[in-house]
BAFI-3210 file (N, C-alpha, C; in Angstrom, 3 decimals, decimal comma, padded with zeros to 6 digits):
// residues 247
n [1|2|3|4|5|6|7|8|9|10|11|12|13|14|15|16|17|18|19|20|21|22|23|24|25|26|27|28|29|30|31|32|33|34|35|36|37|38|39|40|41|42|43|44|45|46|47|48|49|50|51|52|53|54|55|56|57|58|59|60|61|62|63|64|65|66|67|68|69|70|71|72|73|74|75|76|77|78|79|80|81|82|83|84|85|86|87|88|89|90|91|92|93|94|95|96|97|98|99|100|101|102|103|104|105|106|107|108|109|110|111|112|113|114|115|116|117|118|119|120|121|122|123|124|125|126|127|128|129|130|131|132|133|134|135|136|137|138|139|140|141|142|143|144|145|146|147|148|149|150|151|152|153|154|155|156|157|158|159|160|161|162|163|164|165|166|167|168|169|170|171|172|173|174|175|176|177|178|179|180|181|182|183|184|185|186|187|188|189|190|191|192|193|194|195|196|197|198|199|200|201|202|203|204|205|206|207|208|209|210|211|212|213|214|215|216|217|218|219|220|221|222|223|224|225|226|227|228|229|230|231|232|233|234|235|236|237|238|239|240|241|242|243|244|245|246|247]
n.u [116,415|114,817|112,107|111,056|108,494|108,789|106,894|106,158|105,583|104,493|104,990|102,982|103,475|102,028|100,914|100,494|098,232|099,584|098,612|097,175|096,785|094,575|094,981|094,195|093,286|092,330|090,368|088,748|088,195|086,912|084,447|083,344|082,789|080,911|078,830|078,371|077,870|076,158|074,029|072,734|074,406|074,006|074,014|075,286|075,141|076,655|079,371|080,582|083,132|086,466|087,956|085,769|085,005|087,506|087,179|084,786|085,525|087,641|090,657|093,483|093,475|095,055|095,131|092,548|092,408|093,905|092,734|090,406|091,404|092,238|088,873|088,299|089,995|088,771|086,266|084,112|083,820|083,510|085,797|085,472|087,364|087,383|084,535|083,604|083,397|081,757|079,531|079,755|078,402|078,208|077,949|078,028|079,553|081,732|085,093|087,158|088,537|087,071|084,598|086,507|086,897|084,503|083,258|085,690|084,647|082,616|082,112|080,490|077,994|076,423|074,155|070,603|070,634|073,092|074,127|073,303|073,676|076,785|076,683|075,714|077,817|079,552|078,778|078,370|081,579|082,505|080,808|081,661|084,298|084,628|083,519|085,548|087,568|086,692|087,749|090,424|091,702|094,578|095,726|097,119|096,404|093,590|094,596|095,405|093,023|091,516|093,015|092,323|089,970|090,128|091,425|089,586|087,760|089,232|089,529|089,016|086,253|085,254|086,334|086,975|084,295|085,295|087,530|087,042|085,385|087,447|089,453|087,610|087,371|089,622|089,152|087,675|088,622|091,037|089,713|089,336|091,748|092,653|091,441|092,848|091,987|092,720|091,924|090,076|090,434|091,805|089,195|087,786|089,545|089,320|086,877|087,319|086,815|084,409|083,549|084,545|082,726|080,598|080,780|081,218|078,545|077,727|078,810|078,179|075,078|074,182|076,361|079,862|080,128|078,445|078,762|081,388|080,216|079,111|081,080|083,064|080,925|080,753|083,726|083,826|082,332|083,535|085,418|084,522|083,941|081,635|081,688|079,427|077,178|078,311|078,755|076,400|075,554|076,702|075,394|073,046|073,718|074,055|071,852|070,135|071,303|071,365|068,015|067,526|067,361|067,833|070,223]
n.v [040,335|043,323|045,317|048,790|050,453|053,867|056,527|058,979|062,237|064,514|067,734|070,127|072,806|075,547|078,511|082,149|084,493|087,347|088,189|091,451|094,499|096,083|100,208|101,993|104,539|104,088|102,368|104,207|105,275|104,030|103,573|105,869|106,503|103,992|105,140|107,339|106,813|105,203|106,936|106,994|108,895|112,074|114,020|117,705|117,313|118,281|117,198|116,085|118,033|117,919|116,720|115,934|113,317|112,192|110,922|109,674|107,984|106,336|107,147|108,976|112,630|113,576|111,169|111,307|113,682|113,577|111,431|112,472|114,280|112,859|111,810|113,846|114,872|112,867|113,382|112,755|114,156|117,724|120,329|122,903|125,779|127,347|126,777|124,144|120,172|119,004|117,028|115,858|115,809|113,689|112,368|114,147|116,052|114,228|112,205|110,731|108,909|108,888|107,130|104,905|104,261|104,304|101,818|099,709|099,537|098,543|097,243|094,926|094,780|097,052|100,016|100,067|101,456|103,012|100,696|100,665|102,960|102,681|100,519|101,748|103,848|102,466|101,760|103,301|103,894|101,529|101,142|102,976|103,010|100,187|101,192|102,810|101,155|099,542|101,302|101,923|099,412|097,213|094,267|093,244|094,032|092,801|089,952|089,953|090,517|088,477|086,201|086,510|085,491|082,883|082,319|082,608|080,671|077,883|077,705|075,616|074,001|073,628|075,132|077,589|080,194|082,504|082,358|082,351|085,010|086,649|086,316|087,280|089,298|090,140|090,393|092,515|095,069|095,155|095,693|098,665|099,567|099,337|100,938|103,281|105,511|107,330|107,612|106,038|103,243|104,069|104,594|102,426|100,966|101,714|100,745|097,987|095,367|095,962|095,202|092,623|090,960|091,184|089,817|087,914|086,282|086,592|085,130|082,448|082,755|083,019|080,839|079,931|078,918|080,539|083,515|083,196|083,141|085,550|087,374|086,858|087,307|090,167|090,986|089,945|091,981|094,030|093,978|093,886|096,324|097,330|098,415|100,542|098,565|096,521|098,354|098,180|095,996|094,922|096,828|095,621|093,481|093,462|095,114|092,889|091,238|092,866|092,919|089,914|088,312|086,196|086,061]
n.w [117,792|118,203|116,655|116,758|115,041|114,888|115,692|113,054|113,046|110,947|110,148|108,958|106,609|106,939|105,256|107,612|108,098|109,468|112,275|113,415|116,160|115,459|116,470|119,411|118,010|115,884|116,705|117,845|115,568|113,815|115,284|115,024|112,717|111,883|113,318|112,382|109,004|109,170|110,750|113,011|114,364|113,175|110,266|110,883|114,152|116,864|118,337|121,686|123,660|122,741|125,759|127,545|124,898|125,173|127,849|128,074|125,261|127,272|126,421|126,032|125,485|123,315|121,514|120,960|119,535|117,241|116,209|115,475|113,730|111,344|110,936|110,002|107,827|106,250|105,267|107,421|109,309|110,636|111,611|113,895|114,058|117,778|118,009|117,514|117,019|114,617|112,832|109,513|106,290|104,678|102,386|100,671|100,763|100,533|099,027|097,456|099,601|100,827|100,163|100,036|102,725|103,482|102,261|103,047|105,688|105,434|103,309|101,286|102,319|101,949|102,644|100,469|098,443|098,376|096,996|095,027|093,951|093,523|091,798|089,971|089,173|088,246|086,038|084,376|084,066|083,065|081,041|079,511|079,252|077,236|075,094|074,699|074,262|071,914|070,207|070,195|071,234|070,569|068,241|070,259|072,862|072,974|072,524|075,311|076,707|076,051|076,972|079,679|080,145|078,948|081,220|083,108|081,927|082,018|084,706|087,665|087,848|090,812|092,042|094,607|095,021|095,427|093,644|091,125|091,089|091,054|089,237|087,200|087,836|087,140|084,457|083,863|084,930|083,337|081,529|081,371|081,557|079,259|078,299|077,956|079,200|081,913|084,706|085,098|085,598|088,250|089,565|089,511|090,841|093,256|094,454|094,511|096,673|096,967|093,907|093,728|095,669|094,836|092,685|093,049|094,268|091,303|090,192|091,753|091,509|088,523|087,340|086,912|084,206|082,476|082,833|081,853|079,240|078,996|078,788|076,865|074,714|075,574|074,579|071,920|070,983|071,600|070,075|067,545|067,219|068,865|071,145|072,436|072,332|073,406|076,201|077,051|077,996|079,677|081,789|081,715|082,768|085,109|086,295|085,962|087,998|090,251|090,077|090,585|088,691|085,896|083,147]
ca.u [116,384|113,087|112,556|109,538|108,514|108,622|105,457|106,598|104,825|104,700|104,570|102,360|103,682|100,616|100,463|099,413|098,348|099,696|097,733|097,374|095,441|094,359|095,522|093,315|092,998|091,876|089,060|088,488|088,144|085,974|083,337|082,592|082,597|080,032|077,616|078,010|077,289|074,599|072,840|072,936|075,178|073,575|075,016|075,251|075,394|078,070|080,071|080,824|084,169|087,846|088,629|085,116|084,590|088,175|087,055|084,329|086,421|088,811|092,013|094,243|093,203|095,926|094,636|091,186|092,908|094,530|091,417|089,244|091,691|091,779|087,429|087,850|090,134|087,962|084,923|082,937|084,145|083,575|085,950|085,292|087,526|086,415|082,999|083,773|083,450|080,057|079,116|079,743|077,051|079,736|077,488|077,516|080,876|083,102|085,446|087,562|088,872|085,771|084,264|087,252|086,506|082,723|083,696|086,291|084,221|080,926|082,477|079,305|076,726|075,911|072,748|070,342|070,730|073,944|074,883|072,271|074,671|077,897|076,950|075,445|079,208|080,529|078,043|078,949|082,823|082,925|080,305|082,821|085,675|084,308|083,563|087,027|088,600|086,548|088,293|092,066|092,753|095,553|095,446|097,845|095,886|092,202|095,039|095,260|091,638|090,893|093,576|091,891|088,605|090,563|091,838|088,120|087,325|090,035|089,819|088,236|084,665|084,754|087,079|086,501|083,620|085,956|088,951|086,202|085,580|089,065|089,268|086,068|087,648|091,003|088,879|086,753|089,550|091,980|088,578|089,556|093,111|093,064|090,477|093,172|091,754|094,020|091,375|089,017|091,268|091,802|088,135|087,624|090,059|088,409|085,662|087,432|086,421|082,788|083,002|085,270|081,373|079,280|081,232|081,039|077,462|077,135|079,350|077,231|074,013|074,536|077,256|080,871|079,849|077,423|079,702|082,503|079,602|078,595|082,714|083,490|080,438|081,528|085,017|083,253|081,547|084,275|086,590|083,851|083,454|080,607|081,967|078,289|076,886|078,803|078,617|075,283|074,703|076,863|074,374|072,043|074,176|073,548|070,175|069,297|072,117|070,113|066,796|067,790|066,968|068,675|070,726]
ca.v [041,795|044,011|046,630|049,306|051,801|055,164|057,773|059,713|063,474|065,323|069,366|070,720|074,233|076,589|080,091|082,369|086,134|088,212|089,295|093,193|094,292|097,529|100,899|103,169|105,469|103,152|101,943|105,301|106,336|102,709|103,813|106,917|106,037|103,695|106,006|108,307|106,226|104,438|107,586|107,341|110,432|112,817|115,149|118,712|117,413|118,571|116,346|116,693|118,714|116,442|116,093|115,031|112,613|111,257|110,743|109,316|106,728|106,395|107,671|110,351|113,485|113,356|110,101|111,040|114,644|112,667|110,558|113,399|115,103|112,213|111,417|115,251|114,731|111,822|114,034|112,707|115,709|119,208|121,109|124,481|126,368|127,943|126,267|122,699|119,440|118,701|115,652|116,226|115,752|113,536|112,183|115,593|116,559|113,145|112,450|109,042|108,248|109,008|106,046|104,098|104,352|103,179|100,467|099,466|099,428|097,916|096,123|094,297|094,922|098,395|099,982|099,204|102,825|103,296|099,964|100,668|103,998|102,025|099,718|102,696|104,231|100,986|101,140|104,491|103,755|100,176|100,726|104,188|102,050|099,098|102,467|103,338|100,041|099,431|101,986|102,089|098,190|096,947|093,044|092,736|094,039|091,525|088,519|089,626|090,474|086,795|085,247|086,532|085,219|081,808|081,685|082,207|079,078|076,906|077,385|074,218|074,177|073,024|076,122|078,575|081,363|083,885|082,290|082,812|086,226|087,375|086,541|088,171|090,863|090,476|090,902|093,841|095,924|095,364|096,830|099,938|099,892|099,151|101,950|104,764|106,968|106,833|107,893|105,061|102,236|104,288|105,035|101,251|099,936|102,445|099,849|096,616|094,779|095,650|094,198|091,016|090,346|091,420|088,588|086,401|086,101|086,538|083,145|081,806|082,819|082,547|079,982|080,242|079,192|081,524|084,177|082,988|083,000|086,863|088,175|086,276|088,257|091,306|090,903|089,506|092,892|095,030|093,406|094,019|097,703|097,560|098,958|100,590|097,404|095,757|098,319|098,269|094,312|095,171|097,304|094,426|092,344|094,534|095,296|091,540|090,938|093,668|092,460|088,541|087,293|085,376|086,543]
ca.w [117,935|117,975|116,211|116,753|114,340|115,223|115,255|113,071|113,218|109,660|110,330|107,918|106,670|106,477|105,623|108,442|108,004|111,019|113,282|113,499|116,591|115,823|117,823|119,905|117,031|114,709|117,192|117,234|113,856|113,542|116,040|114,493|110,703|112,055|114,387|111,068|107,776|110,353|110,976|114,129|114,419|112,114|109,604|111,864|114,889|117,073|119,571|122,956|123,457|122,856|126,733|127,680|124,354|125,500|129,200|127,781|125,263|127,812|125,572|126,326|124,516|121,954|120,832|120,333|118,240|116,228|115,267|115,074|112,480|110,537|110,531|109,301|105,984|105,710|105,374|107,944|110,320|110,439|112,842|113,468|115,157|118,782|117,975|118,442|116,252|113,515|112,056|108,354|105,400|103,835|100,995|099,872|100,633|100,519|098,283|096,819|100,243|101,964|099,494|100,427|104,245|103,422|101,042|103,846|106,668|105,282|101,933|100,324|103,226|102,545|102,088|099,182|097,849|098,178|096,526|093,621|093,244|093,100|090,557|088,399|088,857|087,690|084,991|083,268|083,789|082,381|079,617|078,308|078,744|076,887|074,067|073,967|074,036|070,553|068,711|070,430|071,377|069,400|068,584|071,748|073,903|072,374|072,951|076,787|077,347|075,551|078,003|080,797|079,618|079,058|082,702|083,665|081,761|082,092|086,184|088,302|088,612|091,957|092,908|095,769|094,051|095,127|092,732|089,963|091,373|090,722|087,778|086,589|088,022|086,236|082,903|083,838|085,231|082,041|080,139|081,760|081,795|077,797|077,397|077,736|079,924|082,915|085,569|085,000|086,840|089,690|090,008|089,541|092,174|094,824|095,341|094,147|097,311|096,632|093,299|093,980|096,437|093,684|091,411|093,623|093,752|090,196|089,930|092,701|091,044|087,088|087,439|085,929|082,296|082,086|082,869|080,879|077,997|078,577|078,902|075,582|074,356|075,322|073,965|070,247|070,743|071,353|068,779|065,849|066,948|069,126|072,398|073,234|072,844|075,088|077,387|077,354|078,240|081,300|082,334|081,765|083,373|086,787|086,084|086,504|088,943|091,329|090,581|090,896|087,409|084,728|082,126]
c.u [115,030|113,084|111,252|109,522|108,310|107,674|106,459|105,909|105,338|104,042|104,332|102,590|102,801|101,015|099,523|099,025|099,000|098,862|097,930|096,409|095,271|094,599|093,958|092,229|092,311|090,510|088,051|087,481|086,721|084,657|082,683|082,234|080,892|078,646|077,462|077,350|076,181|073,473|072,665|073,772|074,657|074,329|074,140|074,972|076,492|077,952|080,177|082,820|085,568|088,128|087,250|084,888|085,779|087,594|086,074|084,272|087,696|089,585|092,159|093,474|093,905|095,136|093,727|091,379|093,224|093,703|090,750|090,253|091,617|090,473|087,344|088,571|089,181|086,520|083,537|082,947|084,527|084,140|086,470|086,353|087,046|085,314|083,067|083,811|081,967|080,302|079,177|078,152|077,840|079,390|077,708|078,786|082,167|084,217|085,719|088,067|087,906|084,764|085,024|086,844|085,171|082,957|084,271|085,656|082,621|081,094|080,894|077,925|076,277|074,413|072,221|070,882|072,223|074,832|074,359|073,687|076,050|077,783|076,732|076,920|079,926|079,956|078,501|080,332|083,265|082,330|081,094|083,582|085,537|084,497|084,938|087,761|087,879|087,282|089,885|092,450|093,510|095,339|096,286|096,722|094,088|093,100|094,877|093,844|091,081|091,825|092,961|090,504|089,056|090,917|090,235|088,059|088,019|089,847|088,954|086,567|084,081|085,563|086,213|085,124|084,865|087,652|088,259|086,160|086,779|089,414|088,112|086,952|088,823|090,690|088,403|088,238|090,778|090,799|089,377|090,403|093,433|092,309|091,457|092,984|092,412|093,418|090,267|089,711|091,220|090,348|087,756|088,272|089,498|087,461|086,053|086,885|084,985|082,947|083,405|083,800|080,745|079,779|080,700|079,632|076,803|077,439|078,250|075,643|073,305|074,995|078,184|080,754|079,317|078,270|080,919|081,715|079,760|080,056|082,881|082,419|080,421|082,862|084,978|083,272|082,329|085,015|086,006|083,652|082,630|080,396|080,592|077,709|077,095|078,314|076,861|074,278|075,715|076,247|073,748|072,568|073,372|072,707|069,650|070,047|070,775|068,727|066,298|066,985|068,324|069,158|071,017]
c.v [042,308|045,246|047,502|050,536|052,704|055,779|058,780|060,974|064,199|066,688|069,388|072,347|075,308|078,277|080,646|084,122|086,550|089,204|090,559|093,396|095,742|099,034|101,374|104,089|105,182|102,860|103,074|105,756|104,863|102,988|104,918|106,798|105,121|103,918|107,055|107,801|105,712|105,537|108,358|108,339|111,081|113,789|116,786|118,404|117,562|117,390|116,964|117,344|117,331|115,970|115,825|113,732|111,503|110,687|109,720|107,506|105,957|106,260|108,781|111,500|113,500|112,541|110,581|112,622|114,111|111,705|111,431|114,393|114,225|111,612|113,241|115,046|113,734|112,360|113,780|113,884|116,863|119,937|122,094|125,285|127,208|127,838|124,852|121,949|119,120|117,057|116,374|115,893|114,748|112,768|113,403|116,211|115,817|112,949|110,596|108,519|108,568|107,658|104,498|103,337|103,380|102,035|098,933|099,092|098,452|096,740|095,855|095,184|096,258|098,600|099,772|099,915|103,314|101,992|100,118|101,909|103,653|101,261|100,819|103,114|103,717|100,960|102,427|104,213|102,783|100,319|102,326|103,458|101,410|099,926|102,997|102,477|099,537|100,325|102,102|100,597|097,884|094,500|092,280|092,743|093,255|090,344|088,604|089,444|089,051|085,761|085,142|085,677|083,640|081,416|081,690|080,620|077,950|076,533|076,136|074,677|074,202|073,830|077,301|079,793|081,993|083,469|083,069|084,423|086,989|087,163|086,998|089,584|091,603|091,294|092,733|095,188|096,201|096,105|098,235|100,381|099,875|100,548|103,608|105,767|106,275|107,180|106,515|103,814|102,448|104,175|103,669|100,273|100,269|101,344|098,696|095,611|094,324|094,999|092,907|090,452|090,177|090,053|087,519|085,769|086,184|085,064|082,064|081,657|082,519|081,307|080,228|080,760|080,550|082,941|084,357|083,605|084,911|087,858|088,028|087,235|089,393|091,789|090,890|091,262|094,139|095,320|093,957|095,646|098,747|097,768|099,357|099,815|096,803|096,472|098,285|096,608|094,469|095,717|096,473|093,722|092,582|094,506|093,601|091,085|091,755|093,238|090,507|087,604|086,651|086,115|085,976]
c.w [117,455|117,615|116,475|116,029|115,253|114,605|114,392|112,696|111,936|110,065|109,219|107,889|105,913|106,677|106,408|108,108|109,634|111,488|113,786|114,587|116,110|117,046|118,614|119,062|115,877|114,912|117,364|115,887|113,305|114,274|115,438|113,674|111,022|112,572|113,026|109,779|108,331|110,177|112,081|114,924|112,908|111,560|110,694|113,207|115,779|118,483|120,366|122,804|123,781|124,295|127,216|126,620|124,903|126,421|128,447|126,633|125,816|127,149|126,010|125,147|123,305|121,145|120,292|118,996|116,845|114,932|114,546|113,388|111,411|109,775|109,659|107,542|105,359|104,983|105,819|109,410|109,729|111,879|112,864|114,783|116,706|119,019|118,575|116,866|115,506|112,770|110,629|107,189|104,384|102,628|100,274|099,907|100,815|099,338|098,113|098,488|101,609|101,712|100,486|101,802|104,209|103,119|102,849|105,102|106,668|104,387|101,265|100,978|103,487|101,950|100,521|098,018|097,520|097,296|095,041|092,591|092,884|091,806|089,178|088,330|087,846|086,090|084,026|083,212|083,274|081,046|078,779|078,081|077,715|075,228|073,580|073,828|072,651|069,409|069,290|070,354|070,387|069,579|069,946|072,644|073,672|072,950|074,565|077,566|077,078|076,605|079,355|080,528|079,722|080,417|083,710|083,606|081,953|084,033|086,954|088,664|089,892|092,856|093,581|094,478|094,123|094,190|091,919|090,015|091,262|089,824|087,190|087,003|087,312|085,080|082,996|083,981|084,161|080,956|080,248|081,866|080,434|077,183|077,283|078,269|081,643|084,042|086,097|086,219|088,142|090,615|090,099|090,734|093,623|095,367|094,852|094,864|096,890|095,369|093,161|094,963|095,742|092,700|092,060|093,781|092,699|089,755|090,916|092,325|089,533|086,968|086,542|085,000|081,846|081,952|082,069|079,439|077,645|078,541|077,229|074,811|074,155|074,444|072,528|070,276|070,544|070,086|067,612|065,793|067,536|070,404|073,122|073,593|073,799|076,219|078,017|077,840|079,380|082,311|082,866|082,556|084,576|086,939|086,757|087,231|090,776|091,702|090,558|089,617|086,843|084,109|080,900]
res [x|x|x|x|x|x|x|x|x|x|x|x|x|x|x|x|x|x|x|x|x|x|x|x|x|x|x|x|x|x|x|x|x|x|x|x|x|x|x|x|x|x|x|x|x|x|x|x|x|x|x|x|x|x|x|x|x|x|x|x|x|x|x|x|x|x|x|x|x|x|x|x|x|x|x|x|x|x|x|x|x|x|x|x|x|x|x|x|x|x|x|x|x|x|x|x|x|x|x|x|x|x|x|x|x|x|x|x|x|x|x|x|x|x|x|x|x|x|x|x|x|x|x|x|x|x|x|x|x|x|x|x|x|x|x|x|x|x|x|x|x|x|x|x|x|x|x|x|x|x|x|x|x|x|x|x|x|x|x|x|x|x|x|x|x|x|x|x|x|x|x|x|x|x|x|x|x|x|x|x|x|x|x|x|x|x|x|x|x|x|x|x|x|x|x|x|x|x|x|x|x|x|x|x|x|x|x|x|x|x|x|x|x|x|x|x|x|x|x|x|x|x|x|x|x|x|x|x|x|x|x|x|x|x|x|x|x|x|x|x|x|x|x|x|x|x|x]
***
């Protein structure tokens, strides 16, 4: 008697994201954001009227209403009644989910100027935090900020940057959630994307340790009292992050 092995085929069970295609309105609202933060649509210029711009993106008029009211809460539209539609000024008159939108649509790759102004954001709201988490933390909340600091270091050297990057980000973002002021977080998660990029090339450029070294620093710094300090070598951090030195 003969026997013959069998092939036998092992399914491998992989997580998949689902595919979203985007609507109309979306592609929409994506074309403009981009002809606007670009430039290339200038603040005060007005559009052509909703049933030529539809004709024009072939969509029903609704559709393109619909968009257009939404690029308006956004504050990259100005629409004036019986006048028509304006390109907004929306540096000048955006708000947190006008950020969002940018952030969202550009993430890392935005201009130089406008990324210079993000990190300064980052830089007054992390180095207060850092200020008020020296005089409120309780030794609970030093054990969590030191755990996070530990899951930095403990993680594989040879792991993805962006693991590293998320944890860097774990720490920073509990600065601000320990510091008590209950605005700071929010204002911090607004651009999380951008700085989960910004880490990632700091891990990529510093390397881990190094990183691990200047958190643990901070943390000494807070612990003894010396909240400005710290925040003031986050600064530094940036500072030579921006202009591609050492730290």
């Amino acid at each position: 008697m003969f026997y013959h092995k069998a092939n036998i085929e092992r399914t491998v069970i992989m997580a998949f994201d689902k595919v979203i295609v985007p609507t109309e309105k979306e592609l929409i609202i994506q074309q403009l954001e981009k002809k606007i933060i670009s430039g290339e649509l200038a603040a005060g210029v007005k559009l052509p009227s909703e049933r030529e711009l539809a004709e024009n993106l072939g969509v029903t008029k609704s559709v393109l209403h619909f968009a257009l009211k939404e690029l308006e809460q956004l504050k990259f539209l100005r629409c004036v009644p019986r006048h028509g539609t304006y390109v907004n000024d929306w540096l000048r008159c955006g708000n947190f989910e006008t950020l969002n939108a940018v952030l969202k649509l550009q993430g890392v790759n935005v201009d130089a100027e406008l990324k210079n102004s993000l990190i300064q954001m980052r830089n007054v709201i992390e180095s207060d935090a850092m200020r008020l988490c020296s005089e409120r933390c309780t030794d609970e909340d030093y054990a969590q900020l030191q755990a996070a600091i530990d899951r930095l270091a403990s993680s594989p050297d040879d792991a993805d940057s962006g693991v590293h990057a998320e944890l860097i980000r774990e720490f920073h973002l509990l600065i601000v959630e320990k510091s008590g002021n209950l605005m700071y977080p929010i204002m911090m998660r607004a651009f999380s994307d951008f700085s989960a990029a910004i880490w990632v090339r700091c891990v990529e450029f510093w390397s881990k340790e190094r990183v691990v070294e200047l958190e643990q620093e901070q943390l000494d710094l807070i612990r003894s009292g010396k909240g400005e300090l710290a925040g003031e070598q986050i600064k530094e951090m940036h500072r030579c992050f921006l202009a591609g030195q050492r730290i």
